[in-house]
C-alpha positions as CSV (number, residue, x, y, z in Angstrom):
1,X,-3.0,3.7,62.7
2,X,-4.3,6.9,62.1
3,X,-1.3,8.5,62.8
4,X,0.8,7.0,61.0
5,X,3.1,8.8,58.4
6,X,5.4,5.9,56.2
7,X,9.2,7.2,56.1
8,X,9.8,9.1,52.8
9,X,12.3,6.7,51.2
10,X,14.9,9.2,49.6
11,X,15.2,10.9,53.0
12,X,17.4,7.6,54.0
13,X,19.6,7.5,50.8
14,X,22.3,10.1,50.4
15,X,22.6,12.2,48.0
16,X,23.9,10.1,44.6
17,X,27.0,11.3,43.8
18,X,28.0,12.7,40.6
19,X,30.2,9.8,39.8
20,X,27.2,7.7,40.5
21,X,24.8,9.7,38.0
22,X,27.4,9.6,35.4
23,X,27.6,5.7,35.6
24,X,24.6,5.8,35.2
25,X,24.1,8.0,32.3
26,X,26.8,5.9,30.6
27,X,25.0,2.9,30.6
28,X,21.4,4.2,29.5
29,X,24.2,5.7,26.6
30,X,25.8,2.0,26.0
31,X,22.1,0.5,26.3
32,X,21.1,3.3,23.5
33,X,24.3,2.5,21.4
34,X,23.3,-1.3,21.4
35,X,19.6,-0.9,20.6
36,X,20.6,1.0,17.8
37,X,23.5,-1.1,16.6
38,X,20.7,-3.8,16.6
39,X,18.3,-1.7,15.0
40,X,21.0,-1.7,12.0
41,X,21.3,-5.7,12.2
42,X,17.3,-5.7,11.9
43,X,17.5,-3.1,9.0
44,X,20.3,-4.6,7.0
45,X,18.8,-8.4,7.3
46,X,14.9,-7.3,6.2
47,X,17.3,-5.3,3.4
48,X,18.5,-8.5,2.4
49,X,15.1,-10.3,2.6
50,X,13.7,-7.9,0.1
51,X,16.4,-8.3,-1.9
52,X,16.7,-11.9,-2.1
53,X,13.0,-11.8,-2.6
54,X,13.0,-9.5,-5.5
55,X,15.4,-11.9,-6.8
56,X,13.7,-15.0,-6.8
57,X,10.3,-13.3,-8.2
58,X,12.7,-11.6,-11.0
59,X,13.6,-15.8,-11.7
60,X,10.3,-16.7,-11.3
61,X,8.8,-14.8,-14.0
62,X,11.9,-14.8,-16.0
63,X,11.5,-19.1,-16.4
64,X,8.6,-20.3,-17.6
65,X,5.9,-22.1,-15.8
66,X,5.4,-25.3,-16.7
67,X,2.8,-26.9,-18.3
68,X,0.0,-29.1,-16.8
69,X,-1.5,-32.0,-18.9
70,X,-4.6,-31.3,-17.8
71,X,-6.1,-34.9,-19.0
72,X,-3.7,-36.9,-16.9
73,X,-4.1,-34.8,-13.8
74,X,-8.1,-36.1,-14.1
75,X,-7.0,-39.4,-14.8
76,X,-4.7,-39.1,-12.1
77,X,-7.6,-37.8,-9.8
78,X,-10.2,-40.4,-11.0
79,X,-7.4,-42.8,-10.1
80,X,-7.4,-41.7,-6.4
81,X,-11.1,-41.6,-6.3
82,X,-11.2,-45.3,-7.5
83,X,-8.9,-46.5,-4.9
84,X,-10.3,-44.5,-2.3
85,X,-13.5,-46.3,-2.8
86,X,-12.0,-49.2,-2.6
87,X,-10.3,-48.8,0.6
88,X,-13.5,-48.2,2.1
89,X,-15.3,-50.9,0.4
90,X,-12.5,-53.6,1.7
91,X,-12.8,-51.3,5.6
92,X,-16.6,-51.7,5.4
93,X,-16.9,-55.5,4.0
């Protein structure tokens, strides 16, 4: 097909009328107004994140921390070590 030439496609469309561009226009304008409407949802809500954030660090270091008995937490972890052993010894005997 050496020839061959493919038809230009705008040559079998008539011309858009104005009407038809305007509609068009409108809707790139509505599709604008509602990206940036939820631009503003997106904006306010991180807004509130930070806020809420700022909060609960302002609480956090506001209360204090408390304590850890340091001597029962070993205990506490020697305790789990013992019966860990000995759920393997009763698995492996």
């Amino acid at each position: 097909m050496a020839g061959y030439e493919p038809p230009d496609a705008r040559a079998d469309l008539p011309e858009r009328p104005l009407l038809h561009r305007l509609e068009i226009r409108y809707a790139q304008t509505m599709a604008s107004d509602r990206m940036m409407q939820a631009i503003g949802t997106l904006e306010r809500a991180v807004s509130r994140l930070e806020q809420d954030v700022s909060g609960l660090i302002a609480s956090a270091a506001a209360s204090p921390a408390p304590t850890l008995d340091q001597g029962a937490a070993r205990a506490a972890l020697r305790s789990l070590d013992d019966l860990i052993d000995t759920l393997k010894g009763q698995a492996h005997g």
